[in-house]
C-alpha positions in Angstrom: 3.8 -5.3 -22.6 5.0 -2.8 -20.3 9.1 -2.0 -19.4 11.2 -3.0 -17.0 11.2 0.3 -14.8 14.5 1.4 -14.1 16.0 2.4 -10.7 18.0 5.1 -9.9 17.3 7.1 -13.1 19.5 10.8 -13.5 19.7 12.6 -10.1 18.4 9.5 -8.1 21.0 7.9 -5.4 21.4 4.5 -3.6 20.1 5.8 0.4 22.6 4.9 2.8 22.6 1.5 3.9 22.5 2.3 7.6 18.8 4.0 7.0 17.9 1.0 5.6 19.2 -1.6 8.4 21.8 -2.6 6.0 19.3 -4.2 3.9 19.4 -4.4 -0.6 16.1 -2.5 -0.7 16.1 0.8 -2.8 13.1 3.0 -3.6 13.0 4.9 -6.4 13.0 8.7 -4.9 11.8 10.3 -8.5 8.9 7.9 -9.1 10.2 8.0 -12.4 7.7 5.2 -13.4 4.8 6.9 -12.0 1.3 6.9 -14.1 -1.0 9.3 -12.8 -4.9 8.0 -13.8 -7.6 10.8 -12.9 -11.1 9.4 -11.6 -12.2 12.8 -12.2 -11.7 16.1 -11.5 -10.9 15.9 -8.2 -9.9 11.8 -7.6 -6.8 10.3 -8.8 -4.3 6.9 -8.7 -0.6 7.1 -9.0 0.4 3.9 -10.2 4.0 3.2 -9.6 5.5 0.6 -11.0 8.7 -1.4 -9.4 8.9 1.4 -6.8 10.8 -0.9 -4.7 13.4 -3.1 -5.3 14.3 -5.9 -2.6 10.3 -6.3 -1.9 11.4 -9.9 -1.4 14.0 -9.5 1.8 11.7 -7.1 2.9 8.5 -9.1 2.4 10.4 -12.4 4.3 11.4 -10.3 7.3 8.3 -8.4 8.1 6.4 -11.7 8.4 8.8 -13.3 10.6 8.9 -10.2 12.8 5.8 -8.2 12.3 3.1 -8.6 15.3 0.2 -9.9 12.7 -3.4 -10.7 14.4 -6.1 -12.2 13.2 -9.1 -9.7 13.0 -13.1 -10.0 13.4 -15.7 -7.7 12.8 -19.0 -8.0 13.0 -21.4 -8.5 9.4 -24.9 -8.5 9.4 -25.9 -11.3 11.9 -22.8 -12.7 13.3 -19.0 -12.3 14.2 -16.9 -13.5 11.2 -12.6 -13.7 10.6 -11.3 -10.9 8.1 -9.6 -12.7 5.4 -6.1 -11.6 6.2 -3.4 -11.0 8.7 -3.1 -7.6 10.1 0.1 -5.8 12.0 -0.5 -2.3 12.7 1.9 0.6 14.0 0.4 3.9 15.1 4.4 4.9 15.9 6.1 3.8 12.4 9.3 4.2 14.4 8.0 1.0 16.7 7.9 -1.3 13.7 10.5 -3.9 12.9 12.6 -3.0 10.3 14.6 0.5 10.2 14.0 0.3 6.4 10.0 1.5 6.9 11.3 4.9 8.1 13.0 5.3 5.4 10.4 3.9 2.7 8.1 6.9 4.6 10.4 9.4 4.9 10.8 9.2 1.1 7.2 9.0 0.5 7.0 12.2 3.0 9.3 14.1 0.6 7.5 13.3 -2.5 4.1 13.9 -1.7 4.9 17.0 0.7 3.2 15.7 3.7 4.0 13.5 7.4 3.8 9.8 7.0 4.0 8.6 10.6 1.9 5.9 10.6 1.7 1.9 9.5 -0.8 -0.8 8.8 0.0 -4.0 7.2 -2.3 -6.6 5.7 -1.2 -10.0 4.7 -2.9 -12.0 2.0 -1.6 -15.4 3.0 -3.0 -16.9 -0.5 -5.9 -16.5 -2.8 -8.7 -17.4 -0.7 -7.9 -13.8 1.7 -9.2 -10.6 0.0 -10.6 -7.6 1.1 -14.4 -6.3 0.1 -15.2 -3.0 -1.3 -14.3 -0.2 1.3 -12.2 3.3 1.7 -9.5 3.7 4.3 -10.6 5.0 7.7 -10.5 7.7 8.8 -9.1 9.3 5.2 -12.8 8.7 4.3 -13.9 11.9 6.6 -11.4 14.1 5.1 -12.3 16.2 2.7 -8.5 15.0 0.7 -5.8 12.3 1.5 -3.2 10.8 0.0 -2.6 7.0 0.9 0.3 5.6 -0.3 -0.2 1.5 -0.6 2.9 -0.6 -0.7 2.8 -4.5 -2.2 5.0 -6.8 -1.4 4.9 -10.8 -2.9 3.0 -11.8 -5.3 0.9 -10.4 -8.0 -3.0 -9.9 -7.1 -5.4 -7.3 -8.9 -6.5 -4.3 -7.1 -10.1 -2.7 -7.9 -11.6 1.0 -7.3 -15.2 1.9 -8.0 -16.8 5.1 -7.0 -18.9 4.9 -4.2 -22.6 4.4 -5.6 -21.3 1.4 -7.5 -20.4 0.9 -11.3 -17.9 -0.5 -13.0 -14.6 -0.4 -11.7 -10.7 0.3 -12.5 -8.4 -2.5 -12.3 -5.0 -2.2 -11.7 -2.8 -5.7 -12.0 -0.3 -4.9 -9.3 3.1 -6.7 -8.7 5.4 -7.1 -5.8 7.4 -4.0 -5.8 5.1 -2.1 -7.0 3.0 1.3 -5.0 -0.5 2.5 -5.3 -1.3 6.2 -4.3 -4.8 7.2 -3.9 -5.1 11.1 -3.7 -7.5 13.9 -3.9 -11.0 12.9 -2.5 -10.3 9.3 -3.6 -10.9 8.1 0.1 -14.2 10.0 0.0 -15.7 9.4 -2.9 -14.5 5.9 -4.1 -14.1 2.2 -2.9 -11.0 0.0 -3.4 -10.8 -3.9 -2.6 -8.3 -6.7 -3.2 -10.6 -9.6 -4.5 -10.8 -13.2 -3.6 -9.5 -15.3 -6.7 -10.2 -18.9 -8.0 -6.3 -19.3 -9.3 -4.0 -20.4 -6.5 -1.8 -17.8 -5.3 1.2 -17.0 -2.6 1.2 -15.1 0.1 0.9 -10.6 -0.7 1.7 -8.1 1.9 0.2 -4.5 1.3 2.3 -1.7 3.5 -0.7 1.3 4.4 1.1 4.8 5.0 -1.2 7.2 7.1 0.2 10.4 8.8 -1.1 11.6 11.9 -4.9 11.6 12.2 -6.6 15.2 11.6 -10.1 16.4 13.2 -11.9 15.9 10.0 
């Protein structure tokens, strides 16, 4: 059984409340907990676990305030629901909560690039789920690094390179950030399945930086 991870290890701070809309969430700014898994030479996961403390606050405010629609999109022969809620911001500055600047600003600092953009997903129980895909339009690029934020409860999260095989699974809890990195978006597929135990609702929090002319 894994560790408690532990906030705020040497050299880390508590951010100042008023970046954070006054709100009791904390991220850890050293990843101290971070796991690093290599796909291969040039694909890799950063697994962090209990990156964020507070997910709960956060979790209850973005779906009150959050502007969720429901999405279609058309498979094979007809126009069908996506599983989920989505809310997406192109301007992270226009989204609810104060606290998501800060959550990418410190994301920004750790993996040295712009995160400017949001798009959330909302698993309302266990019956949403996403299929096997890669993150558009990281997918064209020949390397991205897409930080993935849960929030709520606990729900696997697969990756499988893209000609199929057997896949990774990473048992993800609210709290807790998935970084995909290198050509991960390129050559690999991630879902969130479906699952026959009952569940609560999961929010996942995409960070994207401005789009580049692949």
């Amino acid at each position: 059984m894994m560790s408690e991870p532990t906030l705020f290890p040497a050299g880390g701070a508590e951010p100042d409340r008023t970046r954070t809309g006054g709100l009791d969430v904390v991220a850890d700014p050293d990843f101290s907990t971070a796991t690093r898994i290599h796909l291969d030479a040039t694909s890799w996961v950063d697994y962090v676990q209990g990156w964020l403390a507070g997910d709960d606050v956060l979790m209850r405010l973005l779906m009150e305030q959050a502007v969720w629609e429901q999405r279609s999109r058309w498979m094979y022969t007809r126009t069908v629901e996506e599983p989920r809620l989505t809310a997406e911001y192109p301007v992270i500055a226009d989204a609810p909560q104060p606290v998501l600047m800060y959550l990418a600003d410190t994301l920004s600092a750790h993996y040295r690039r712009p995160y400017t953009q949001l798009w959330m997903n909302w698993y309302r129980d266990n019956n949403d789920g996403t299929g096997w895909h890669a993150d558009r339009p990281a997918n064209k690029l020949d390397e991205a690094i897409i930080p993935v934020l849960s929030l709520g409860v606990t729900r696997r999260f697969l990756i499988r390179p893209v000609p199929g095989g057997a896949s990774r699974a990473l048992v993800v809890h609210g709290g807790d950030l998935v970084v995909m990195g290198g050509r991960c978006q390129r050559d690999y597929q991630h879902m969130v399945p479906k699952q026959k135990q009952p569940a609560g609702p999961r929010l996942s929090l995409n960070f994207s930086g401005p789009n580049p002319v692949p």
